[in-house]
Predicted model as a PDB file, atoms N, CA, C, CB and O in Angstrom, pLDDT in the B-factor column:
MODEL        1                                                                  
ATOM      1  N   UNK A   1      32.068  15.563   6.719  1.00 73.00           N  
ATOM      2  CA  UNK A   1      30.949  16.112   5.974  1.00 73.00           C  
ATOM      3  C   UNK A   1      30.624  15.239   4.763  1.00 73.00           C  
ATOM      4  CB  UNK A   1      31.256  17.544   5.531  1.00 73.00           C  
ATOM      5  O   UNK A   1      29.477  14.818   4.607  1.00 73.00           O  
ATOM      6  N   UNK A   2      31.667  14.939   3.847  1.00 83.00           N  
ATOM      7  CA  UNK A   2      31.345  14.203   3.183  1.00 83.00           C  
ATOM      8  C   UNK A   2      30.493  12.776   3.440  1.00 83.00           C  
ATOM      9  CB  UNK A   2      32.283  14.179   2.765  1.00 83.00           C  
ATOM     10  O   UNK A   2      29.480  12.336   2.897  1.00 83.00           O  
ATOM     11  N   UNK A   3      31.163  12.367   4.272  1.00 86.00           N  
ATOM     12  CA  UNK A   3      30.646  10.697   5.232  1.00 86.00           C  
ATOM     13  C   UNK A   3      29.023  11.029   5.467  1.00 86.00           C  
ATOM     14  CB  UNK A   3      31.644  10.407   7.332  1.00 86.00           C  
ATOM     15  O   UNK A   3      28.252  10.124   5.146  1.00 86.00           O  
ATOM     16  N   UNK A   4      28.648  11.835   5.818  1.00 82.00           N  
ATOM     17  CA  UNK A   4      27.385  12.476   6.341  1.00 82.00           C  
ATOM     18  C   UNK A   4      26.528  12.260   4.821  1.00 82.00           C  
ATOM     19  CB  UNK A   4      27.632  14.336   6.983  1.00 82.00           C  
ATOM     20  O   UNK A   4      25.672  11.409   4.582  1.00 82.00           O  
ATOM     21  N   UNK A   5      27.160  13.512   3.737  1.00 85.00           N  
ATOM     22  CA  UNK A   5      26.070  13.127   2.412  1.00 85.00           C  
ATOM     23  C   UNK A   5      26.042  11.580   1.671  1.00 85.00           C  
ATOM     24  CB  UNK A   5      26.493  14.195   1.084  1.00 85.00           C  
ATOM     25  O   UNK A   5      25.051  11.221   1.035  1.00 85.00           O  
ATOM     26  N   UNK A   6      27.177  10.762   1.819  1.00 88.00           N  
ATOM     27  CA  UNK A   6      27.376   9.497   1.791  1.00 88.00           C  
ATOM     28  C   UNK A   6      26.200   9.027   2.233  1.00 88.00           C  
ATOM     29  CB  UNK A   6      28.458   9.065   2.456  1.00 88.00           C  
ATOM     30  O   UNK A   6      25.490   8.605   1.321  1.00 88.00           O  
ATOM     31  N   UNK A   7      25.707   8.945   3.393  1.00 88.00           N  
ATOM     32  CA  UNK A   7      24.850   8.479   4.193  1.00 88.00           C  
ATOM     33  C   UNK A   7      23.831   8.966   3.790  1.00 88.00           C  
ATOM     34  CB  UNK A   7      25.032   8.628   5.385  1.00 88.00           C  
ATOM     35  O   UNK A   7      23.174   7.946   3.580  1.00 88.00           O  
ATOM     36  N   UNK A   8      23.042   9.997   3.455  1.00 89.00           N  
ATOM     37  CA  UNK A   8      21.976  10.445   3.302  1.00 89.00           C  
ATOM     38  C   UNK A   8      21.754  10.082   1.823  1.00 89.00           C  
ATOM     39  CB  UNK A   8      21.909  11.796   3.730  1.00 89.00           C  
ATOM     40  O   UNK A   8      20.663   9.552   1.616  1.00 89.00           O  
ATOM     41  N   UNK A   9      22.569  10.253   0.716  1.00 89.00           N  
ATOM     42  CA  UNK A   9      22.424   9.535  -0.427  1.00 89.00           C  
ATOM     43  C   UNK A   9      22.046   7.846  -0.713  1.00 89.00           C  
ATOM     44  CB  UNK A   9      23.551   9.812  -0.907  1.00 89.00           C  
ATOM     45  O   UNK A   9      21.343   7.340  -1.587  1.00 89.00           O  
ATOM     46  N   UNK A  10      22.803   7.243   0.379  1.00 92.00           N  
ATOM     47  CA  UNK A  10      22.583   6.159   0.607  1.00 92.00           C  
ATOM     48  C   UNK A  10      21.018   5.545   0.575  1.00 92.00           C  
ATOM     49  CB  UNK A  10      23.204   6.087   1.663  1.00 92.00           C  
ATOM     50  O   UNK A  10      20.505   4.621  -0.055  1.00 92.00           O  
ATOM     51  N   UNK A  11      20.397   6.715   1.775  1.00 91.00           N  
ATOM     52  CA  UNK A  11      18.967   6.282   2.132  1.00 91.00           C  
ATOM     53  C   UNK A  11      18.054   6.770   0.774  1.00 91.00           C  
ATOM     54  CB  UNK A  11      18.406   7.095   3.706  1.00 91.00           C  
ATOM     55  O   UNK A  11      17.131   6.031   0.430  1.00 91.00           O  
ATOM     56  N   UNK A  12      18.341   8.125  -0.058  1.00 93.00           N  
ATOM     57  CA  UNK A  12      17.640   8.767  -0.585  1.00 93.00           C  
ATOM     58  C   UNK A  12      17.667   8.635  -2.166  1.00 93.00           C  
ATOM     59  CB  UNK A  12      17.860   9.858  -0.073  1.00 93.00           C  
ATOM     60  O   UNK A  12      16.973   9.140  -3.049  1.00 93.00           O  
ATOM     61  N   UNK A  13      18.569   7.898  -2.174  1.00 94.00           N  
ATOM     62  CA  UNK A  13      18.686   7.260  -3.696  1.00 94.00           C  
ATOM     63  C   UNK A  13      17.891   6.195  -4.151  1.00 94.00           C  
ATOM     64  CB  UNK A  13      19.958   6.736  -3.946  1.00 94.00           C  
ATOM     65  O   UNK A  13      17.223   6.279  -5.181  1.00 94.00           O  
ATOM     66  N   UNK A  14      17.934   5.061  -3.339  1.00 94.00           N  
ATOM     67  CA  UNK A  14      16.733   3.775  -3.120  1.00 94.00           C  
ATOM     68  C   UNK A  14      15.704   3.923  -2.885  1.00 94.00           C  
ATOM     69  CB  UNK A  14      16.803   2.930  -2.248  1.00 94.00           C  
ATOM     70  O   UNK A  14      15.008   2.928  -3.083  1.00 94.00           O  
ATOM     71  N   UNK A  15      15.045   5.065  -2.393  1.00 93.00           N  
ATOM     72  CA  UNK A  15      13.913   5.441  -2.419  1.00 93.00           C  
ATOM     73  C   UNK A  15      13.487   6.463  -3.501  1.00 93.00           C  
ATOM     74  CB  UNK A  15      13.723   5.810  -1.269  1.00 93.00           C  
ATOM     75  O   UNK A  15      12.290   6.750  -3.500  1.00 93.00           O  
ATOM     76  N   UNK A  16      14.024   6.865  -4.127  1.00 93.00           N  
ATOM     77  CA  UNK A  16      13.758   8.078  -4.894  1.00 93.00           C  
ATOM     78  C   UNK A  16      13.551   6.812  -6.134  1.00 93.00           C  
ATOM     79  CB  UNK A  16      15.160   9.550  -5.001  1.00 93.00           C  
ATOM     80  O   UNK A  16      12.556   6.884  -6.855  1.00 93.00           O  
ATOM     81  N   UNK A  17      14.615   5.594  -6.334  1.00 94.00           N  
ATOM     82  CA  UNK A  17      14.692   4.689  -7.470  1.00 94.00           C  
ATOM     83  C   UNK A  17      13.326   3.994  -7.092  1.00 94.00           C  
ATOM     84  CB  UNK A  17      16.134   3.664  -7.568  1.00 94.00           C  
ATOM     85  O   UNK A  17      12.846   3.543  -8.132  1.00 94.00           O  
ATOM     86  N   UNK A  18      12.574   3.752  -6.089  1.00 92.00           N  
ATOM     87  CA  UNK A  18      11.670   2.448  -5.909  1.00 92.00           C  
ATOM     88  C   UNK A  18      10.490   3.397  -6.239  1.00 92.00           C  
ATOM     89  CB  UNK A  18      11.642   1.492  -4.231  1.00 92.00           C  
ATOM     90  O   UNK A  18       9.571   3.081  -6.994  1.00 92.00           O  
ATOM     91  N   UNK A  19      10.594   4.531  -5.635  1.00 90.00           N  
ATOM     92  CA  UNK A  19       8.989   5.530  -6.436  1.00 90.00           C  
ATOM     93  C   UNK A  19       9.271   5.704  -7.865  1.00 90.00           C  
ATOM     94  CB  UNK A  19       8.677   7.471  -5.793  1.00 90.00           C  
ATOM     95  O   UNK A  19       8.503   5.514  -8.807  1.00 90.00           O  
ATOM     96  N   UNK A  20      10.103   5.970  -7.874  1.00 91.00           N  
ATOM     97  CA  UNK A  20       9.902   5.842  -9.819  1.00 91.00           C  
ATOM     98  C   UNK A  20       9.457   4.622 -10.232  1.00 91.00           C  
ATOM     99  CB  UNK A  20      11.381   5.972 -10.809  1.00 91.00           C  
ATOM    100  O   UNK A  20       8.428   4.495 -10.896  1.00 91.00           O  
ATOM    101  N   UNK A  21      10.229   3.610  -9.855  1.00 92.00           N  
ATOM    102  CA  UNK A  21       9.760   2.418 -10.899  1.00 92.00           C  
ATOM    103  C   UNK A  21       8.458   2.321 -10.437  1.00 92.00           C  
ATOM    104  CB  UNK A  21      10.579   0.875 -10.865  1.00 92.00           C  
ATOM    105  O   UNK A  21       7.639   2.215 -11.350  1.00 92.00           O  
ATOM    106  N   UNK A  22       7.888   2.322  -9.041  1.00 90.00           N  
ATOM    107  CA  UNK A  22       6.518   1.910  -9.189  1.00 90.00           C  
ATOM    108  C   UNK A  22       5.354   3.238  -9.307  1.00 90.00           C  
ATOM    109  CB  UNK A  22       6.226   0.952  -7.870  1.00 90.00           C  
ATOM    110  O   UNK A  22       4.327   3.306  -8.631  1.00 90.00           O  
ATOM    111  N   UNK A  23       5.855   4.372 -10.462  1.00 87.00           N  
ATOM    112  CA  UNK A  23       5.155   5.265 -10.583  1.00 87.00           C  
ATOM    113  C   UNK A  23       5.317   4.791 -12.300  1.00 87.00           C  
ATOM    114  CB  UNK A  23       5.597   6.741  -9.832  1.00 87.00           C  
ATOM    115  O   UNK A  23       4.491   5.265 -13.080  1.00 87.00           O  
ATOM    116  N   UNK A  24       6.184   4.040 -12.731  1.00 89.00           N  
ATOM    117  CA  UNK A  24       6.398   3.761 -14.127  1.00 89.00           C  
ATOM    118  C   UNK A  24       5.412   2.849 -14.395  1.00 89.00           C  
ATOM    119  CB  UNK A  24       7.750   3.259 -14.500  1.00 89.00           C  
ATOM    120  O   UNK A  24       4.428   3.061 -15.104  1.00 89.00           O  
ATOM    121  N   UNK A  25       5.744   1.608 -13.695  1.00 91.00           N  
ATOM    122  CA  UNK A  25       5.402   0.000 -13.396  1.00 91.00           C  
ATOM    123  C   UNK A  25       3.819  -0.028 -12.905  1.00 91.00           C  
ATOM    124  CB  UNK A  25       6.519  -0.719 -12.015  1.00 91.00           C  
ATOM    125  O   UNK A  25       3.071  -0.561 -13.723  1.00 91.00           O  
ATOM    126  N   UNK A  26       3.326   0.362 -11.947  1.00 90.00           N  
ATOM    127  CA  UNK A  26       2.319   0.222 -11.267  1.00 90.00           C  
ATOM    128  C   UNK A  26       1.273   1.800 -11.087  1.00 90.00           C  
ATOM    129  CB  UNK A  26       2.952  -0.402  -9.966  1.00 90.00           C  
ATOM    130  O   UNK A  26       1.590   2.887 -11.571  1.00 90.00           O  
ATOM    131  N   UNK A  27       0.089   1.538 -10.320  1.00 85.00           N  
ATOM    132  CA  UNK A  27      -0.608   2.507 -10.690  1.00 85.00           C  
ATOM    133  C   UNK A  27      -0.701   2.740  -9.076  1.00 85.00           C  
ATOM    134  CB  UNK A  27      -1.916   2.255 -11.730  1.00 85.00           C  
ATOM    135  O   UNK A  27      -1.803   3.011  -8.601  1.00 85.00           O  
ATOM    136  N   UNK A  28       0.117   2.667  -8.469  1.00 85.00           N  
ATOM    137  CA  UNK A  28       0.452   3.220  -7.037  1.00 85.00           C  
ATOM    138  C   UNK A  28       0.691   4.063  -6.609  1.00 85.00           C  
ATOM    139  CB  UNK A  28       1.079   2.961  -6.543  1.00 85.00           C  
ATOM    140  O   UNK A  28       0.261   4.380  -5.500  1.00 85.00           O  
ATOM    141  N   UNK A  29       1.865   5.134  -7.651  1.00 81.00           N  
ATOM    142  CA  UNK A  29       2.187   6.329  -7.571  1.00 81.00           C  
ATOM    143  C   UNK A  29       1.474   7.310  -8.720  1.00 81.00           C  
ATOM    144  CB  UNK A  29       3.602   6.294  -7.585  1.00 81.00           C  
ATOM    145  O   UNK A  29       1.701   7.135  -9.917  1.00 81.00           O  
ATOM    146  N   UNK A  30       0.707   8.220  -8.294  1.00 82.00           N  
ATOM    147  CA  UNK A  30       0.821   9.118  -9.358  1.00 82.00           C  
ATOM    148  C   UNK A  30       0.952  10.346  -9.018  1.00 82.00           C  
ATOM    149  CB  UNK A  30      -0.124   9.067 -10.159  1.00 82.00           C  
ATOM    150  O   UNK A  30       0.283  10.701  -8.047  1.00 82.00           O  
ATOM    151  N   UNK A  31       1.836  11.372  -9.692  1.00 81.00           N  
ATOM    152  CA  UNK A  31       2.249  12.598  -9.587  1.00 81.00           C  
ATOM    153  C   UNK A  31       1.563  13.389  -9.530  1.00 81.00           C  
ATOM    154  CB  UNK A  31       2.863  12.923 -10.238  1.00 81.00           C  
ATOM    155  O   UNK A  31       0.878  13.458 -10.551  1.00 81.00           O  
ATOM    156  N   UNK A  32       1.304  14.240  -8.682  1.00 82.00           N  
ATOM    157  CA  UNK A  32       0.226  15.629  -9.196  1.00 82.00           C  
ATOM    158  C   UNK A  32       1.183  16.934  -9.470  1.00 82.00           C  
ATOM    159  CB  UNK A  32      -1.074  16.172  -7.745  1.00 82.00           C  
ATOM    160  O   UNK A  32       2.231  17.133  -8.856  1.00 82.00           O  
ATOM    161  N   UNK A  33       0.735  17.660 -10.336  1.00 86.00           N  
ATOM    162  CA  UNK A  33       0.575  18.982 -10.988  1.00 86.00           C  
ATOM    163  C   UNK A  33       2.707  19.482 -10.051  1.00 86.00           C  
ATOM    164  CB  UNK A  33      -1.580  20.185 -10.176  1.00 86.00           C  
ATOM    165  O   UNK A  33       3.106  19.490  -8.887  1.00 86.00           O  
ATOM    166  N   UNK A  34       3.101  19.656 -10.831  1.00 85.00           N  
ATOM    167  CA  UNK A  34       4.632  20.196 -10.549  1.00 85.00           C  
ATOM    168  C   UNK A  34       5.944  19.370  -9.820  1.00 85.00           C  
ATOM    169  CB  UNK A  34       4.427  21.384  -9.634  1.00 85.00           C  
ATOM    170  O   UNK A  34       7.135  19.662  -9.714  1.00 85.00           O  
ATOM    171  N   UNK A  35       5.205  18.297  -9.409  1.00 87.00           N  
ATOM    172  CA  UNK A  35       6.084  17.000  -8.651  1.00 87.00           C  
ATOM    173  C   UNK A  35       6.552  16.282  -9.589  1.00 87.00           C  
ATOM    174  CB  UNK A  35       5.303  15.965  -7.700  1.00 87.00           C  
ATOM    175  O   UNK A  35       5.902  16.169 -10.628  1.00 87.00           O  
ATOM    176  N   UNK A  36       7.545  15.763  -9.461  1.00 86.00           N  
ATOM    177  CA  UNK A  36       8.191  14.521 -10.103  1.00 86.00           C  
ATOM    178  C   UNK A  36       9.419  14.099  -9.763  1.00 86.00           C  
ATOM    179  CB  UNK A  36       8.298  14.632 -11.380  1.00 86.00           C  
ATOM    180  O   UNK A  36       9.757  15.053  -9.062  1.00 86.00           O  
ATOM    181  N   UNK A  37      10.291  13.394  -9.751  1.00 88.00           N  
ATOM    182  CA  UNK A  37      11.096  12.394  -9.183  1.00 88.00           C  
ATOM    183  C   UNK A  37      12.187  12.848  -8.348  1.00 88.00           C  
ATOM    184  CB  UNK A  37      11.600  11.611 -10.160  1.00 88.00           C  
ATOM    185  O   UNK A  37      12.594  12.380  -7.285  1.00 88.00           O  
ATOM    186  N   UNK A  38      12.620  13.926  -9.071  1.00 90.00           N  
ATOM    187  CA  UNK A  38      13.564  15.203  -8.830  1.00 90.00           C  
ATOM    188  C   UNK A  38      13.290  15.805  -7.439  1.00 90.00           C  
ATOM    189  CB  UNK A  38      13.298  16.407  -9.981  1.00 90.00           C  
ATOM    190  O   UNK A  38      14.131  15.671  -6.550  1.00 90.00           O  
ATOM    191  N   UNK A  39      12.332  16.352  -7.263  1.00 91.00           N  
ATOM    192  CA  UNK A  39      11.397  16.813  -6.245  1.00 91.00           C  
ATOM    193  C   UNK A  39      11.385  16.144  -5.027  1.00 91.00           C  
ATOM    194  CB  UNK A  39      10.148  16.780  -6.694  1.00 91.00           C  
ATOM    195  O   UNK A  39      11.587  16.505  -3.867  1.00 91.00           O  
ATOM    196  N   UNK A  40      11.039  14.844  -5.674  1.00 90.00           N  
ATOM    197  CA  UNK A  40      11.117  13.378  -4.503  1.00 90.00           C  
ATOM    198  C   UNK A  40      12.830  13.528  -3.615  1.00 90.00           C  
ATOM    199  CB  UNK A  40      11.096  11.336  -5.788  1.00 90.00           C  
ATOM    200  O   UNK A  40      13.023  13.902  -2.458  1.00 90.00           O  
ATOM    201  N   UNK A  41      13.410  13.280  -4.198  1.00 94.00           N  
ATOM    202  CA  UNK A  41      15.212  12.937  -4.255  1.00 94.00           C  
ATOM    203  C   UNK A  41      15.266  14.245  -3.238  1.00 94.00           C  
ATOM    204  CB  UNK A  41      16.368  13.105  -6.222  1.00 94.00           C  
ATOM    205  O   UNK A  41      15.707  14.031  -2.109  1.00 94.00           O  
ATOM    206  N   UNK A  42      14.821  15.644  -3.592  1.00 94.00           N  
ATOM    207  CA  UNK A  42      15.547  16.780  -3.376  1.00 94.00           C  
ATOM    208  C   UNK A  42      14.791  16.906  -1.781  1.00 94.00           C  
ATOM    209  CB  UNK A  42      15.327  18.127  -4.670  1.00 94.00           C  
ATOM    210  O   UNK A  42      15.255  17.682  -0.946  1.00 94.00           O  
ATOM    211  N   UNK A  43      13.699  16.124  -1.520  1.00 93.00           N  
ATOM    212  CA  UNK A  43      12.944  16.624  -0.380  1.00 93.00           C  
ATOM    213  C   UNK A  43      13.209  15.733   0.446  1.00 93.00           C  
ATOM    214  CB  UNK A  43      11.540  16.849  -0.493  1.00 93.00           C  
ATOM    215  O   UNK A  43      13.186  15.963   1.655  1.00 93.00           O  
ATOM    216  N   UNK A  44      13.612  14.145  -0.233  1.00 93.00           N  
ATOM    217  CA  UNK A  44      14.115  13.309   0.819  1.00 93.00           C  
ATOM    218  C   UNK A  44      15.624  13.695   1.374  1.00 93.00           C  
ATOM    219  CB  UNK A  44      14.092  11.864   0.269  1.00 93.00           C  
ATOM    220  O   UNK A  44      16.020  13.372   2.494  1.00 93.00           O  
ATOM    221  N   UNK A  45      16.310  14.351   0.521  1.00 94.00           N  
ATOM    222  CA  UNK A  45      17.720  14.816   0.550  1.00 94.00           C  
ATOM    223  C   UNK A  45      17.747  15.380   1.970  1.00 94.00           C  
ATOM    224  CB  UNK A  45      18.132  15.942  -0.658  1.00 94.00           C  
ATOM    225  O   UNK A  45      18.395  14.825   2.858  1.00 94.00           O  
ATOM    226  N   UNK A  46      17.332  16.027   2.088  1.00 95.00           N  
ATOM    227  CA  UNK A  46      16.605  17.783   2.717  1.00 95.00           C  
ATOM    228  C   UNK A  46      16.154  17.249   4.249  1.00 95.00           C  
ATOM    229  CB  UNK A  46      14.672  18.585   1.558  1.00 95.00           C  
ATOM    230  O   UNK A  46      16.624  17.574   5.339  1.00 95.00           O  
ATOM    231  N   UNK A  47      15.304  16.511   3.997  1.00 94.00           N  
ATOM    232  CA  UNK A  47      15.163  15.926   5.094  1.00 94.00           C  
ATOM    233  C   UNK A  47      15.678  15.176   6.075  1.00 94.00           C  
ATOM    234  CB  UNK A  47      14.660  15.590   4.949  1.00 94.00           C  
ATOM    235  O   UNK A  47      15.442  15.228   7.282  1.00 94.00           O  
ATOM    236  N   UNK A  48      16.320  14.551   5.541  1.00 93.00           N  
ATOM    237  CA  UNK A  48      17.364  13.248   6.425  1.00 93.00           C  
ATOM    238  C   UNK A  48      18.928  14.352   6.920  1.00 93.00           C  
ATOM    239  CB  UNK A  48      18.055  11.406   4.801  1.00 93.00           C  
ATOM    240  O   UNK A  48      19.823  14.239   7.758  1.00 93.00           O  
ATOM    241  N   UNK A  49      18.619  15.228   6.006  1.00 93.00           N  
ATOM    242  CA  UNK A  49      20.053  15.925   6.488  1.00 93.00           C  
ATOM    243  C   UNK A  49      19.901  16.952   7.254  1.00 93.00           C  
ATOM    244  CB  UNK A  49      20.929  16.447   5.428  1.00 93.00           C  
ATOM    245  O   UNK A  49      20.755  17.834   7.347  1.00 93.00           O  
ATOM    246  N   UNK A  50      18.146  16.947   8.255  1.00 94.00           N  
ATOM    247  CA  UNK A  50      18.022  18.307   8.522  1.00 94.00           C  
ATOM    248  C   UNK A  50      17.728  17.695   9.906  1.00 94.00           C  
ATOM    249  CB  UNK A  50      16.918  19.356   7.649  1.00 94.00           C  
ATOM    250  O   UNK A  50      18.128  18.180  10.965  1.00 94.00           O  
ATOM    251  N   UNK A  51      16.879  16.413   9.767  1.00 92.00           N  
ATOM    252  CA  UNK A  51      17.206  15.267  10.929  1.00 92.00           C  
ATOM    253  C   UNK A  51      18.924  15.107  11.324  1.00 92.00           C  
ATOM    254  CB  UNK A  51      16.617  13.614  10.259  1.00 92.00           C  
ATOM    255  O   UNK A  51      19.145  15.271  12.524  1.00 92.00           O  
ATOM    256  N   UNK A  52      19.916  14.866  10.628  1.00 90.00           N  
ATOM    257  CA  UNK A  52      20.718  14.414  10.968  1.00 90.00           C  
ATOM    258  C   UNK A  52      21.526  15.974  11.755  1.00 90.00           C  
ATOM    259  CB  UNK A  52      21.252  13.522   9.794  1.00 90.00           C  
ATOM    260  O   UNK A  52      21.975  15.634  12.850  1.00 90.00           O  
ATOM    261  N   UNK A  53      21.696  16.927  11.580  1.00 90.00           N  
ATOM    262  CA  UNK A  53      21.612  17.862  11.977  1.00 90.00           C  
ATOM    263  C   UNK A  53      21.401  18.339  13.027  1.00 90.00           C  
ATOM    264  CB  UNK A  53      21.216  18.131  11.544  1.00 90.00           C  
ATOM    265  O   UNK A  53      22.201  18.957  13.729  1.00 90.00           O  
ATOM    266  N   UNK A  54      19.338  17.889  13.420  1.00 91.00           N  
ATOM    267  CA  UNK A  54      18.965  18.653  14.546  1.00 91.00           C  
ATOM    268  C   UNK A  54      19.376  17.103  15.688  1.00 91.00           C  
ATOM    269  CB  UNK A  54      17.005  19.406  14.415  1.00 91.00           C  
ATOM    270  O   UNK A  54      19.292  17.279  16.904  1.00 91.00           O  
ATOM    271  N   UNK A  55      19.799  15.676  15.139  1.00 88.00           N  
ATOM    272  CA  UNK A  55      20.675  15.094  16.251  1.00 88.00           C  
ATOM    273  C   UNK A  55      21.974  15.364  17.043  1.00 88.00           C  
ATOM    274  CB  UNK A  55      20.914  14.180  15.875  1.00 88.00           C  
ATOM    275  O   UNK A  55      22.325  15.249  18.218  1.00 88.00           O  
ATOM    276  N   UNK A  56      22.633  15.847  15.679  1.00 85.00           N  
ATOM    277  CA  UNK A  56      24.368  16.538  16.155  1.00 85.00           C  
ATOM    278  C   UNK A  56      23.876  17.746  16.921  1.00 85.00           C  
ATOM    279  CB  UNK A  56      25.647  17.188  14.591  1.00 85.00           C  
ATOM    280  O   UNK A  56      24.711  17.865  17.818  1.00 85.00           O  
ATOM    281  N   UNK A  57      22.809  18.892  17.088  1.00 87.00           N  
ATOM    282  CA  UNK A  57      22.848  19.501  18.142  1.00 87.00           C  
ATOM    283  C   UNK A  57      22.534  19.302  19.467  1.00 87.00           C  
ATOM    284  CB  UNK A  57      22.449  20.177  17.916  1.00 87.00           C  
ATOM    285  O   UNK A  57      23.101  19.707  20.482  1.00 87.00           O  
ATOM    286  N   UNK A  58      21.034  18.263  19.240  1.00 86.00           N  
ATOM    287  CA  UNK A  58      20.829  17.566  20.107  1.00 86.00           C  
ATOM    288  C   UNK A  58      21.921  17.192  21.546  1.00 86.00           C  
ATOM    289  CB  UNK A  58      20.517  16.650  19.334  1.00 86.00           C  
ATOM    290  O   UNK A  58      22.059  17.599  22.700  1.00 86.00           O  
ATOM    291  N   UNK A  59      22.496  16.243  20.702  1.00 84.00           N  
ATOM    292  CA  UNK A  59      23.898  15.384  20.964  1.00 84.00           C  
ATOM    293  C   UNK A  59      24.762  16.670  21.731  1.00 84.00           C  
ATOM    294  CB  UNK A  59      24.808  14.695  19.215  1.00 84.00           C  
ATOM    295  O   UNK A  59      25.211  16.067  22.705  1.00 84.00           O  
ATOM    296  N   UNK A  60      24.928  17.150  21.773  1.00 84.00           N  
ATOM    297  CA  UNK A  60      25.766  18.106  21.669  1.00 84.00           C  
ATOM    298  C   UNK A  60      25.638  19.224  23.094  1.00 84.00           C  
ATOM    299  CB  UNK A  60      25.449  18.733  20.221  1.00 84.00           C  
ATOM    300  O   UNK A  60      26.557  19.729  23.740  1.00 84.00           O  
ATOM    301  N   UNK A  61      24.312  19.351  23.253  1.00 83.00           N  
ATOM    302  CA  UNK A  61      23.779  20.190  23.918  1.00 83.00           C  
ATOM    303  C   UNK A  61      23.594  19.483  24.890  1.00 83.00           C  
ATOM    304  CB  UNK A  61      22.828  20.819  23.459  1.00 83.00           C  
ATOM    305  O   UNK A  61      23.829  20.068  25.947  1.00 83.00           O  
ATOM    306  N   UNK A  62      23.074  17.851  25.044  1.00 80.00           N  
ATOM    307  CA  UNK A  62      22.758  17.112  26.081  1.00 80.00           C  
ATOM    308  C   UNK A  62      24.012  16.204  26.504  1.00 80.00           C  
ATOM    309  CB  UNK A  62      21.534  16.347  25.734  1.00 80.00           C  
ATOM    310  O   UNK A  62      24.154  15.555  27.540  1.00 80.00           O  
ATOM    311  N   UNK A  63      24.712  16.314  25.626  1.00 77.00           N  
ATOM    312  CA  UNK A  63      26.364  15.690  26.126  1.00 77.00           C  
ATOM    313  C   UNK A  63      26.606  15.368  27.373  1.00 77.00           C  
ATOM    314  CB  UNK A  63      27.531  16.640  25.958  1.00 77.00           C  
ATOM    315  O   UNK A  63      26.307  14.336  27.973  1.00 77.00           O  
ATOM    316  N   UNK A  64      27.235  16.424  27.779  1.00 63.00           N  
ATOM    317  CA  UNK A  64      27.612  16.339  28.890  1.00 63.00           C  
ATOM    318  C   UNK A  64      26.588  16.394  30.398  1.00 63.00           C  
ATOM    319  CB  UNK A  64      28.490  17.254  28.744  1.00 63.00           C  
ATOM    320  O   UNK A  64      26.874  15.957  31.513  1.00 63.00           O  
ATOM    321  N   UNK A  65      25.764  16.853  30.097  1.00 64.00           N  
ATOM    322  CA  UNK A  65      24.317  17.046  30.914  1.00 64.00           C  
ATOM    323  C   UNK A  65      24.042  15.749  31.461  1.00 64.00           C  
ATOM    324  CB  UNK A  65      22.965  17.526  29.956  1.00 64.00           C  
ATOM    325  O   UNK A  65      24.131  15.562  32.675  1.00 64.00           O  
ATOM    326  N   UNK A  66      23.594  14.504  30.374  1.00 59.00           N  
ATOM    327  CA  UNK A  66      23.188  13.389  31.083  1.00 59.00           C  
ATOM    328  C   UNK A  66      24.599  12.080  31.170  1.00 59.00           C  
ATOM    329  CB  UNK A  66      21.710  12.859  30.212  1.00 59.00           C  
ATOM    330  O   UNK A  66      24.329  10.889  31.323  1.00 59.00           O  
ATOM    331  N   UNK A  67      26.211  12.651  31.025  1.00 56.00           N  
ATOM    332  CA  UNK A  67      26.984  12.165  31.246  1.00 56.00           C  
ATOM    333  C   UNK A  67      27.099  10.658  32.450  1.00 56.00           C  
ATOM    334  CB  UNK A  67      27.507  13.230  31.367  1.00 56.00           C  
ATOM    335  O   UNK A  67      27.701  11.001  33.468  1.00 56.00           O  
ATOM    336  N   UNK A  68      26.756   9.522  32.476  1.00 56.00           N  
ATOM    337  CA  UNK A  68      26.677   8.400  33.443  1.00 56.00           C  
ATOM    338  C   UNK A  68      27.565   7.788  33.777  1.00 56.00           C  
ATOM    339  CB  UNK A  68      26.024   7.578  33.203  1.00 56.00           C  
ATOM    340  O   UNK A  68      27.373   7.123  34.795  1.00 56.00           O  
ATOM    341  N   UNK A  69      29.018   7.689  33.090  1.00 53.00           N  
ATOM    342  CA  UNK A  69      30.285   7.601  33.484  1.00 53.00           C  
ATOM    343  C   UNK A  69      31.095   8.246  34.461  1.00 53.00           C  
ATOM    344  CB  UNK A  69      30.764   7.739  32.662  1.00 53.00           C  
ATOM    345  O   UNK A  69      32.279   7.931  34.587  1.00 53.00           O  
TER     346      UNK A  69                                                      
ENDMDL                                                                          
END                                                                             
């Protein structure tokens, strides 16, 4: 479990860091009304771990089903 948020932090940290700076830096990003960086982090979080998730059932369910060995 841990190895898992490892991984998802991994992806969701570098991205959460590259929209900030170019919401600081550049006029590429701009926030509307209750969003901000936090938000970003917490939804990319959320996501990758909800993907990673609906693969382990995936996986799981089709296992043995399409077994080719």
């Amino acid at each position: 479990m841990l190895q898992c948020l490892l991984k998802v932090l991994y992806f969701s940290v570098p991205m959460t860091i590259t929209e900030l700076w170019l919401e600081k830096n550049t006029q590429l990003v701009k926030y509307k009304k209750g969003w901000n960086w936090k938000t970003t982090f917490y939804s990319l979080s959320f996501s990758f771990l909800l993907v990673r998730f609906s693969m382990s059932v995936i996986r799981r369910l089709f296992n043995n089903k399409y077994d080719f060995s």
